[in-house]
C-alpha positions as CSV (number, residue, x, y, z in Angstrom):
1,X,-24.8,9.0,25.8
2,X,-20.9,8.6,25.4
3,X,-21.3,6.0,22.5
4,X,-23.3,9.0,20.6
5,X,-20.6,11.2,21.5
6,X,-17.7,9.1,20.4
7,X,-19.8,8.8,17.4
8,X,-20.3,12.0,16.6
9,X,-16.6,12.6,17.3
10,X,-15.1,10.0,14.8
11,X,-17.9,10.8,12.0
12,X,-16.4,15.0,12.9
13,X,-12.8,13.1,12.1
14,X,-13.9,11.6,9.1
15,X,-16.0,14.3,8.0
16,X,-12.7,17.0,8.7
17,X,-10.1,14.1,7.2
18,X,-11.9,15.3,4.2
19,X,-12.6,13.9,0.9
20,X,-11.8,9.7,-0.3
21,X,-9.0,10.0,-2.5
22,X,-8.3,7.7,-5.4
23,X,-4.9,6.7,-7.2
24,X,-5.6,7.2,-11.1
25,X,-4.2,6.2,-14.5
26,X,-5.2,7.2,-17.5
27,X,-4.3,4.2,-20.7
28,X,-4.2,5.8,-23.8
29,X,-4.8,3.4,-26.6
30,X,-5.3,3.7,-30.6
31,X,-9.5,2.8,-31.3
32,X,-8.3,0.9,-34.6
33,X,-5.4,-1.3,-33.5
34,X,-5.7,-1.1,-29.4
35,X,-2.0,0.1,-29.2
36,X,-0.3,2.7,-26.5
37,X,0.0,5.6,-27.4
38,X,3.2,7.0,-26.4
39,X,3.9,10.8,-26.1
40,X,0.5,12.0,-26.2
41,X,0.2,15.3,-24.4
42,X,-2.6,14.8,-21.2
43,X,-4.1,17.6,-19.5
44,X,-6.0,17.0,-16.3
45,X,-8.0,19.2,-14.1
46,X,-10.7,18.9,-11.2
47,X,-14.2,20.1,-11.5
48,X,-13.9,21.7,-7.6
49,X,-10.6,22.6,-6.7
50,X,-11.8,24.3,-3.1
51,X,-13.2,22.6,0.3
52,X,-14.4,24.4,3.0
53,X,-13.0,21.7,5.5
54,X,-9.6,23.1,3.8
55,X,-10.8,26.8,5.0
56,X,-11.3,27.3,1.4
57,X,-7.4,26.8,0.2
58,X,-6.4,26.3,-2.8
59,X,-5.5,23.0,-3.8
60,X,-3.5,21.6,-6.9
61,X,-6.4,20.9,-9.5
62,X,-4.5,20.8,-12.7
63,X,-1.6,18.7,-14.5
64,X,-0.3,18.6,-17.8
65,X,2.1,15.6,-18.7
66,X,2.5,13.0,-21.3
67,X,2.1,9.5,-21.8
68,X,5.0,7.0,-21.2
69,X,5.5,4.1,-24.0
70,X,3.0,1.8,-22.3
71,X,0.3,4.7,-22.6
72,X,-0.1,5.5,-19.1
73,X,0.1,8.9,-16.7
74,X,-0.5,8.4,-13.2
75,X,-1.5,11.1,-10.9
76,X,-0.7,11.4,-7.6
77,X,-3.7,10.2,-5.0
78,X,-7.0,13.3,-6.2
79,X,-10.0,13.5,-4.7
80,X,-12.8,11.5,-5.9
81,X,-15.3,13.4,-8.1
82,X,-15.1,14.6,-11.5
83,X,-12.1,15.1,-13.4
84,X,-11.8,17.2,-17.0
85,X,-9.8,14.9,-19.1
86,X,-8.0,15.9,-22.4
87,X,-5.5,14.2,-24.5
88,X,-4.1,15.4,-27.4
89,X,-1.8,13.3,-29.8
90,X,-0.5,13.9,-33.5
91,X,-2.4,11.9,-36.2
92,X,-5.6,11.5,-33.9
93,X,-8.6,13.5,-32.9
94,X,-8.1,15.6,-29.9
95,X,-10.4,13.6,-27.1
96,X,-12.0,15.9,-24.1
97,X,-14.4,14.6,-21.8
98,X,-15.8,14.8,-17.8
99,X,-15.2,11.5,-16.2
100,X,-16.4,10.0,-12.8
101,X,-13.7,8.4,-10.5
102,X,-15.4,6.8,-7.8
103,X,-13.0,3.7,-7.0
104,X,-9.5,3.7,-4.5
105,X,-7.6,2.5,-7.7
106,X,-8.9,3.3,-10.8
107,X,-7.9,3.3,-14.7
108,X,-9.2,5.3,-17.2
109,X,-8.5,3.9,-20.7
110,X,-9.2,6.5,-23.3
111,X,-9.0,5.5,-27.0
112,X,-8.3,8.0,-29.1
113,X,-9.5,7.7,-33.1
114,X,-7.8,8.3,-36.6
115,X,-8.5,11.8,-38.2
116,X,-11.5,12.6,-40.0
117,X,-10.5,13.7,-43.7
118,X,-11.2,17.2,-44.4
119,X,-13.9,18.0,-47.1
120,X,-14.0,21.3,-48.8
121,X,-17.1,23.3,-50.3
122,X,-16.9,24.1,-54.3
């Protein structure tokens, strides 16, 4: 009976400890050559941004920086889920996408492509 019970209580501690949290970059690279991509704006936000073993407060779910000259942003520890992911960088296409981060230490390389050219209708 007290091995259930101390049970119980450490999976209450884990379960009130709350979600695994994971340390993330995101690498921005050029598709064509494979190069960083420095200054590229990067806008991150979490698909929840509420826990009700928070008592349903707010947390910080969004961040908007830019890349360094290696290509990278690093976010301070998020919990693991799904993060919104957009970068935006001048002479590429704008990339926006819903990625999993499921590891402790994870990198999220994103290459970003050349323009399309623009056609126009006669």
């Amino acid at each position: 009976m007290r091995y259930l019970l101390l049970l119980l209580g450490l999976a209450g501690i884990q379960a009130w400890a709350g979600p695994p949290m994971s340390k993330v970059t995101v690498h921005v690279v050029s598709a064509e050559t494979g190069k960083p991509i420095d200054r590229a704006n990067v806008v991150i936000k979490l698909e929840s941004s509420r826990s009700p073993l928070r008592l349903y407060r707010k947390m910080v779910t969004n961040w908007e920086t830019s890349t360094n000259q290696e290509g990278n942003v690093t976010l301070p520890e998020v919990p693991q889920g799904k993060i919104r992911v957009q970068v935006i960088a001048k002479n590429y296409q704008t990339f926006g996408d819903i990625l999993p981060v499921d590891q402790d230490v994870q990198t999220l390389e994103i290459k970003l492509k050349p323009p399309q050219p623009q056609y126009t209708v006669k």
